[in-house]
C-alpha positions as CSV (number, residue, x, y, z in Angstrom):
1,X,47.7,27.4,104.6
2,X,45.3,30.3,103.7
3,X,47.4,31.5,101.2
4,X,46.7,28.3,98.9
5,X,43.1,28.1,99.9
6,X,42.5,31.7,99.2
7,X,44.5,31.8,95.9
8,X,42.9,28.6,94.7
9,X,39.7,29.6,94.7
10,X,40.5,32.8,93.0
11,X,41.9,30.9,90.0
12,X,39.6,28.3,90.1
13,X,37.2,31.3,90.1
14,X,39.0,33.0,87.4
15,X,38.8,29.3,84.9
16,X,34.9,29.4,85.6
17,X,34.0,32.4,85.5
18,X,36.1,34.7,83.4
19,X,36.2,33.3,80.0
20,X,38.2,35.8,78.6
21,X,40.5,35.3,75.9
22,X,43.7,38.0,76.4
23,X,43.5,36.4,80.3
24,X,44.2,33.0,79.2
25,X,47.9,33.3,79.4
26,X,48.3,34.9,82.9
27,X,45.9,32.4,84.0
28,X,47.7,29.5,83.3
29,X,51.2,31.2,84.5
30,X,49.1,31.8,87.8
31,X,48.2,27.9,87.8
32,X,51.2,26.5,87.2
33,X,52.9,29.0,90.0
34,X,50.3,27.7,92.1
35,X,50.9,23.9,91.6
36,X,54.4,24.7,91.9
37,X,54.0,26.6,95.7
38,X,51.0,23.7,96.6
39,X,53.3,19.9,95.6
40,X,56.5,21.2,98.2
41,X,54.5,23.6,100.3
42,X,52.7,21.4,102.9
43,X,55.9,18.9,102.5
44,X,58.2,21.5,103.7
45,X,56.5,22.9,106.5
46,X,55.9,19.4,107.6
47,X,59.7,18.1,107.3
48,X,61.4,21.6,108.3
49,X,61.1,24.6,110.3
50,X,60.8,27.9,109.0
51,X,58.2,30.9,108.5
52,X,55.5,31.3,106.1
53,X,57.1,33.3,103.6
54,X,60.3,31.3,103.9
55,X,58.3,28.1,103.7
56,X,57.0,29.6,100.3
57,X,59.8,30.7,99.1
58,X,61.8,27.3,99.7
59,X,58.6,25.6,98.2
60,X,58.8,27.8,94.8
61,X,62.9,27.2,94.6
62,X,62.5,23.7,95.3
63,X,59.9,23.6,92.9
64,X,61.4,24.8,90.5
65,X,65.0,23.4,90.9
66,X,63.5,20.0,90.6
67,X,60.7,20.0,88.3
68,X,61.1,16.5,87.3
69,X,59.5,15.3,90.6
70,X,57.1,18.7,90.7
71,X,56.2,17.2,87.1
72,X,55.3,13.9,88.7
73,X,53.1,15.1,91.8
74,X,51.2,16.9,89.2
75,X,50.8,13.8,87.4
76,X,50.2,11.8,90.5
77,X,47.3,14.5,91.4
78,X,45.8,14.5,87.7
79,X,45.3,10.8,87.3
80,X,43.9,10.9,91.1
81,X,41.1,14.0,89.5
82,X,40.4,11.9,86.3
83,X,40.2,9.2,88.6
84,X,37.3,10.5,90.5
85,X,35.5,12.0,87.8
86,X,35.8,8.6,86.2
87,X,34.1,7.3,89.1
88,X,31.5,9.6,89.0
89,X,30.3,8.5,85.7
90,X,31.1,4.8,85.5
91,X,30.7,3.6,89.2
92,X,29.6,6.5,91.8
93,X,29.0,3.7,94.9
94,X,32.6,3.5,95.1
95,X,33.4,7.7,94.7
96,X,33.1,7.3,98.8
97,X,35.9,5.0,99.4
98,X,37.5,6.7,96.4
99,X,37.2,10.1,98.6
100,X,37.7,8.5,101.9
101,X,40.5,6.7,101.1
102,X,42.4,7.8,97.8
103,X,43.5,11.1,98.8
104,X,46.0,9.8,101.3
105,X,46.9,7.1,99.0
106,X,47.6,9.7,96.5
107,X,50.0,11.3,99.2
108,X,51.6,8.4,100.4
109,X,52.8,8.4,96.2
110,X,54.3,12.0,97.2
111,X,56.1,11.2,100.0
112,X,59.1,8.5,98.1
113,X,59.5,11.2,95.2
114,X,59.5,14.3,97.8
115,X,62.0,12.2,100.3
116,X,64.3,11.5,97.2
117,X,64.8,15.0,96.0
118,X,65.2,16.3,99.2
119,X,67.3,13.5,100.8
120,X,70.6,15.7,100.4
121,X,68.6,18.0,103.1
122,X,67.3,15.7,105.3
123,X,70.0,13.6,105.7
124,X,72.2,16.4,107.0
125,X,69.6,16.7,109.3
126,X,69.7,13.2,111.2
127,X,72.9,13.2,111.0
128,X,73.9,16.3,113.4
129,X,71.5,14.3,115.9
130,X,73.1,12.8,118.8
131,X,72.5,9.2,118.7
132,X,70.1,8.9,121.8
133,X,68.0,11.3,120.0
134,X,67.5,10.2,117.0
135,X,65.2,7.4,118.3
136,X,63.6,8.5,121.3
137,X,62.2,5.4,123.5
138,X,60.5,6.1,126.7
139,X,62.2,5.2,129.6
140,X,61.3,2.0,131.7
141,X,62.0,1.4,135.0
142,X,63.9,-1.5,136.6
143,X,61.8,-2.5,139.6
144,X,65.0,-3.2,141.8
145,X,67.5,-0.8,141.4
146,X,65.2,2.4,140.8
147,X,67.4,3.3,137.7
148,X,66.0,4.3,134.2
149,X,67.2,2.8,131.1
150,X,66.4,2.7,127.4
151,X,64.8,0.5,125.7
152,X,68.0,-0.5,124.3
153,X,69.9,-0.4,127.7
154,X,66.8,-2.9,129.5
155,X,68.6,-6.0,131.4
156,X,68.0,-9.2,129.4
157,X,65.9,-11.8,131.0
């Protein structure tokens, strides 16, 4: 989403650049705002459909109604940053692999704390599903009889 990329850079901008003391306030109400919108944005437009601005706006009201698990992303994503700037001083042959691979490890830590929050609203979801649709199999033929089944339905041998 532009919006994050384009207001991350501005604070991370604003943290560099702009050392200025009466600033220091907004810009860490800015930050957190922005960690708030970032955890549950990506999430949420993955798991649900909506527009941007709705997507947003679930993400901040989500983020907000349940900070505990906002609170442990953020950890999640700090211990991954001191992570690799460990790595960078103590053992930079690995900060590859670290790249490469920790990232999506450090997601796949989201996804049981981001499915447990939001399992009241996903739930709800699969279960209005017919059946049939909730795991689609593609269809196989029977060789004789020219009829389609699922993979559920296939003859036994």
């Amino acid at each position: 989403m532009a919006y994050f990329r384009r207001h991350g850079a501005g604070l991370i901008y604003s943290w560099i650049v702009l050392q200025i003391t009466p600033l220091l306030v907004p810009k860490i109400a800015f930050s957190i705002v922005w960690l708030i919108g970032f955890e549950w944005s990506f999430y949420l437009q993955a798991r649900f459909e909506n527009t941007l601005g709705g997507t947003l706006r679930n993400a901040y009201i989500f983020g907000v109604v349940y900070f505990p698990a906002t609170l442990a992303m953020v950890a999640i994503d700090a211990l991954f940053i001191a992570l690799l700037v460990g790595a960078w001083f103590v053992m930079p042959q690995g900060l590859f692999l670290l790249v490469v691979l920790g990232y999506g490890c450090m997601l796949a830590l989201h996804v049981p704390i981001l499915e447990y929050a939001l399992r009241k609203y996903t739930r709800a979801d699969s279960a209005t599903e017919p059946a049939n649709e909730a795991q689609p199999t593609p269809p196989a033929q029977s060789a004789s009889s020219g009829e389609y089944f699922t993979r559920d339905q296939l003859p036994r041998k």
